[in-house]
N, C-alpha and C positions, 0 to 999 in steps of 0.2 A: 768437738773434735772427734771423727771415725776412730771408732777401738782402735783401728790398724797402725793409727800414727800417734797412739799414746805410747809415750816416754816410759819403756819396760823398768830401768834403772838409769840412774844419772851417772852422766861421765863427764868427768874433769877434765878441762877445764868448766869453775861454773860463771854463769852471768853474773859481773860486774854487781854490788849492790850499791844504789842509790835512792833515794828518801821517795822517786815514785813510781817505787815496786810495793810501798804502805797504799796507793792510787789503785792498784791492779787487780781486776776480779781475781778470786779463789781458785786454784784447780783444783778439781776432784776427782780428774786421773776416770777412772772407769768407775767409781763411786758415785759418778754424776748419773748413772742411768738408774741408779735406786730412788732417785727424788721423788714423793709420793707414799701414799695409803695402798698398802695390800692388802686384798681379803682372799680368802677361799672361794674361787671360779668352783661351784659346783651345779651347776642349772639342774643335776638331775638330784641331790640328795641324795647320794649314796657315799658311803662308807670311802670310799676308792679316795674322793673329791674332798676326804678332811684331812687333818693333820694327828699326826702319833706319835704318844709316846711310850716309852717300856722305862719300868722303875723299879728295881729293888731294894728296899729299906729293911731296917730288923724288924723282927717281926715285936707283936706285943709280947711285954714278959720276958722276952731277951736282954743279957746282957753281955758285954765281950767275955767279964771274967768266968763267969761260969756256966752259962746259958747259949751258946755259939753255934750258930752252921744254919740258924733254923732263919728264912726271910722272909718278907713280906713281898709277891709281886702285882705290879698296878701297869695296865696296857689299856689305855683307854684314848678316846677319839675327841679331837678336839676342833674349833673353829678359833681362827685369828687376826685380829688387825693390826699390823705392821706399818710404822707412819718412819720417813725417814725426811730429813729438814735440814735442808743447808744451809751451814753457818755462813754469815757473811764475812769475805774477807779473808785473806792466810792469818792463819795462827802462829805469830813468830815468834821463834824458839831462838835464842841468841848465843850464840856459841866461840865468840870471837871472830877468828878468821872464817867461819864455817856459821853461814845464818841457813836456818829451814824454816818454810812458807806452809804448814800442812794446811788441806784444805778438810774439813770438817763437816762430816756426815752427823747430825742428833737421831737419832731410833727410840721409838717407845713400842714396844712388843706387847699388846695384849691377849691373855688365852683365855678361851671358856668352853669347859666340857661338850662335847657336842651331845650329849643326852640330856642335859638338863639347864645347859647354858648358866652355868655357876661358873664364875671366876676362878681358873687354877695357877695362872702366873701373871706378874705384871713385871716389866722388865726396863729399865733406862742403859741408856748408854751415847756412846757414840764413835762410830768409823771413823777413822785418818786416814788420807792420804799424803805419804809423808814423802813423794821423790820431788817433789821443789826446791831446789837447794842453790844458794849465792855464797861468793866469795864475798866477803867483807875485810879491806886489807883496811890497814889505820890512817887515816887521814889527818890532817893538820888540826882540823880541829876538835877529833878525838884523843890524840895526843896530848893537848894543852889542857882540853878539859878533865882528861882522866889522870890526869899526873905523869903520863907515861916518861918523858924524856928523864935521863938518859937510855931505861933499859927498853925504849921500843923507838923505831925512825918513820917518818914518815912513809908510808907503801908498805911496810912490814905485812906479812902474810898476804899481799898480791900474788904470789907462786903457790902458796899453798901451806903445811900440807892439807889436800882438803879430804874431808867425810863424806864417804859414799854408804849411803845407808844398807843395811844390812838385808832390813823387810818393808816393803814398800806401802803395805797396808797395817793399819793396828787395830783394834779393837777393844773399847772398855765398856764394863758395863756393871751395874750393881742389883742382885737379885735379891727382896726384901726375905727371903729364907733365911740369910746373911754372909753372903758370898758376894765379891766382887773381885771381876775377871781383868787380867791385861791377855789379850793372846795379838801373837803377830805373824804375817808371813807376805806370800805374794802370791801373780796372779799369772792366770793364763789367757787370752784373748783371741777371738775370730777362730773358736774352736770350731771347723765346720761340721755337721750332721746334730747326733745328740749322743750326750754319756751313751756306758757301755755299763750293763749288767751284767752279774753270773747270772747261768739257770742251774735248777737240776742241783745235781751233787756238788757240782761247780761252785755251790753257795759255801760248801765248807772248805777251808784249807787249815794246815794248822801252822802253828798254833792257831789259829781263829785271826789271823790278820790279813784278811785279803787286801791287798794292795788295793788304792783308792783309783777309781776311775780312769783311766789312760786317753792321752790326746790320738783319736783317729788319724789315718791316711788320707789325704781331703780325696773326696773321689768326684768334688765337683768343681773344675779350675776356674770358674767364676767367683768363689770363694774364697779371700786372701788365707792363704796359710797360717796354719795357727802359731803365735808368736810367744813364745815363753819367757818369765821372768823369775829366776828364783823360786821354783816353783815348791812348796816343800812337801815332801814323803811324811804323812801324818802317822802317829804313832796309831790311834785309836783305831780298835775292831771294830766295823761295822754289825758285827752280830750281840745281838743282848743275852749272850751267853759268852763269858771269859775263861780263861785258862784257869785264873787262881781259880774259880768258884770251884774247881774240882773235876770239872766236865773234861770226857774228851769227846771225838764230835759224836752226837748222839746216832744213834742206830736204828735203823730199820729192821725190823725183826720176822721172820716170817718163816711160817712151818717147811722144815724140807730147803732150804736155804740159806745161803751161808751170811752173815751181817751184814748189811752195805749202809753206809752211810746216809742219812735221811735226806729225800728228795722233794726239798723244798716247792717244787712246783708239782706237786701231788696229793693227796688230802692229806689230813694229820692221820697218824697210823692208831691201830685200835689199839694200843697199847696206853694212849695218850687219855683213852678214859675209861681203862679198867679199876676201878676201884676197890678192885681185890691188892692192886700193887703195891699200895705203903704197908700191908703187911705182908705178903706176900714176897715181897723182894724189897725190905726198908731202910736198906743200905746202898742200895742201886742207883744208877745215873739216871735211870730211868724215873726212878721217881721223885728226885729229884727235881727236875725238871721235869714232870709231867704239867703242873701246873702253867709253866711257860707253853707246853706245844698243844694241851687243849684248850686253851686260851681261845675265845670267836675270832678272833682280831688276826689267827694264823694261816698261814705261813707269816707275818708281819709283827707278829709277837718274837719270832725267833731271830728275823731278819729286817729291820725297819725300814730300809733303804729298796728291798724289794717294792714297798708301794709306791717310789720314787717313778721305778720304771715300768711299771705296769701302768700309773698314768700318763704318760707318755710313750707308750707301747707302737700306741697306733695314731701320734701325731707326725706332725713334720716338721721339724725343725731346721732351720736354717743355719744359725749357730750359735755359739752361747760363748758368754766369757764364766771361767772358772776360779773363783776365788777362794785360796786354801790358807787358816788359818790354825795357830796352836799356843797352848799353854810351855811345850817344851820343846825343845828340838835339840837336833844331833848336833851339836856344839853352838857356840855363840852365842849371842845375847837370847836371853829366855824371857819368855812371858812370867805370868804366873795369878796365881788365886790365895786371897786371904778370905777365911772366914771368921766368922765372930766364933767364942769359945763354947759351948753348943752343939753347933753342926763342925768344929773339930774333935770334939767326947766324938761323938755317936755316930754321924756320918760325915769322914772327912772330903771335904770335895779338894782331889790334887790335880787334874789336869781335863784340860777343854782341847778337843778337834772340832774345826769347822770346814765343812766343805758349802760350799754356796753360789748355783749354779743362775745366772742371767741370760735364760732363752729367746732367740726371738723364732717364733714359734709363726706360720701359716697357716691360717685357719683354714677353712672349707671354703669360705667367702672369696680367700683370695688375697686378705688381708694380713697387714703383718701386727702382732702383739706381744707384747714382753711379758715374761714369764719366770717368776722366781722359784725356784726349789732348792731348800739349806737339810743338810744332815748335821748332825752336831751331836758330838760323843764327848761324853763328861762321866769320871770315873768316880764312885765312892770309893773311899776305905775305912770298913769297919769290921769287926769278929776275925779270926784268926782260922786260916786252915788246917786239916791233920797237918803240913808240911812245919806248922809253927810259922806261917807267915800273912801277913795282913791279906786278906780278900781282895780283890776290888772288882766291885760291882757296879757294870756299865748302868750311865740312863741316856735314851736315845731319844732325839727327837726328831721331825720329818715333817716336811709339809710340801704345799705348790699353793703357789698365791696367784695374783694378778690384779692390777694394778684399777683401783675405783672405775675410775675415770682415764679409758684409754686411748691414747694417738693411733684410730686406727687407719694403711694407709694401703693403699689399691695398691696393686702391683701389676706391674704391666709385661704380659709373659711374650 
């Protein structure tokens, strides 16, 4: 089915259900284009072509109650294979009047360090597609068999009332550290051209939450229009530096000029490796966070989604469907994360953003291929600020995949 004519959200009235909708392939809604093993597209080996993460943990020798403020950070480059595997069949969820058919993505996320290819995450789960939805009214011989008569009649809930789901897409997953996730949300489709990045000082706003990616103007009307559903406003910062940690946005310092806000697409400032600084000024933001901005891995240490778009800087992209998902949202039903007792002591993991873009991308050839790129912000909480309140200390991660084995197809200009 063309992105364009998937079903954004279900509207009532739904299809009649009968015994050979159990006969009927699965849908998986815009989930169907993940089918497949992703790896890291990088022919030339370099840095740009892996995946990243940014981590802050307590440091050794810390502890909340009386040891606080001091962390451990880890930015390191990694390589991954991404397998996603369709269930067969809808997954029926039985609601009475109100039956759901989800169709059923399985994911197994492999990661390993790109400098030494050691194992740093293994990851299961699996994507729903959950706008499938049937009316199920009572029938004769669900009545007789469930006892129903007198307080249910035959056709009872034919009208309704029925369930129109909330988030169209869900995701679960279990990460052996000892956390597993429910986050949910929905999608956007036939977005044409490619995401939009900050540059420059652009990269900071404050509090540190730049709004997530916004759907272009199509400026090419062969392009169907981008179709929205539910789309939701993610809470999570894009930058691996938070409000609580203390920071406000870091500064650029220079003789004979007045502060300006640090211009991410410029080198890191000499400030970043003076090592006169933690005594020097050992109270300072700046040192603080020096360790974050002379990091190799920067400008991408401070900002992880920056390498989103600088690898695709200089492609061409056709269009991408954008899928956004969360641990919490601005009312209604919530996702959410339970960890084992452990990683809730020491770092508690409370809430997951996911952005995850599906490009299809024109090569040089001429050729069309599909192109994944996922951001994902997952917040700790541990140590406690001067303010008296919990931290929470972003961990990011970023990559651009491409699929093993790909349908690659001429295009006729």
């Amino acid at each position: 089915m063309p992105e364009n004519n998937v079903v954004q959200t279900p509207a009532p009235p739904y299809p009649e259900y009968s015994d050979k909708v159990l006969d009927q392939p699965a849908d998986y809604g815009v989930l169907k284009q993940l089918e497949g093993t992703w790896v890291n597209y990088n022919p030339d080996k370099t840095n740009l072509g892996w995946g990243l993460h940014t981590t802050c943990m307590p440091s050794p020798g810390t502890n909340s109650e009386t040891i606080f403020g001091i962390f451990h950070f880890l930015c390191e480059n990694y390589t991954e294979e991404l397998t996603f595997s369709l269930v067969d069949g809808g997954v029926r969820n039985r609601g009475g009047t109100n039956e759901q058919f989800a169709g059923a993505v399985k994911y197994n996320q492999s990661i390993k360090r790109a400098s030494d290819e050691v194992s740093i995450h293994e990851e299961d789960g699996m994507y729903l597609w959950m706008n499938p939805m049937y009316n199920h009214a009572a029938t004769e011989e669900s009545v007789i068999s469930d006892n129903g008569f007198p307080g249910i009649s035959i056709g009872a809930g034919a009208n309704g009332p029925n369930y129109v789901p909330p988030y169209s897409i869900a995701r679960s997953g279990t990460i052996p550290h000892g956390s597993a996730i429910m986050i949910t949300g929905g999608f956007q489709a036939d977005i044409p051209g490619k995401p939009e990045y900050p540059t420059g000082t652009d990269c900071w706003t404050q509090p540190f939450t730049n709004s997530w990616p916004t759907t272009p103007t199509p400026q090419d009307q062969t392009v169907p229009a981008a179709v929205a559903a539910n789309p939701v406003p993610l809470a999570g910062s894009p930058l691996a530096i938070s409000p609580s940690m203390g920071a406000t946005a870091l500064l650029s310092v220079q003789e004979g000029m007045p502060p300006a806000p640090l211009n991410l697409d410029e080198p890191a400032p000499a400030w970043a490796f003076d090592k006169s600084l933690p005594a020097t000024q050992p109270d300072s933001n700046l040192t603080y966070f020096q360790r974050i901005v002379a990091d190799p891995n920067y400008p991408y240490s401070v900002r992880p989604d920056l390498r989103l778009r600088d690898v695709i800087k200089d492609q061409r992209i056709k269009k991408y469907t954008l899928i956004q998902l969360s641990s919490k949202h601005n009312g209604g039903p919530q996702g959410g994360i339970l960890n084992t007792p452990f990683v809730s002591t020491f770092a508690n993991v409370t809430e997951m953003n996911l952005n995850l873009w599906i490009q299809t991308v024109i090569d040089n050839d001429g050729c069309e291929v599909l192109q994944l790129q996922y951001e994902q912000v997952l917040f700790f909480e541990f140590m406690f600020g001067s303010n008296g309140q919990v931290t929470r200390w972003p961990h990011i991660q970023v990559n651009t995949l491409r699929k093993k084995s790909t349908g690659r197809s001429h295009l006729n200009y």
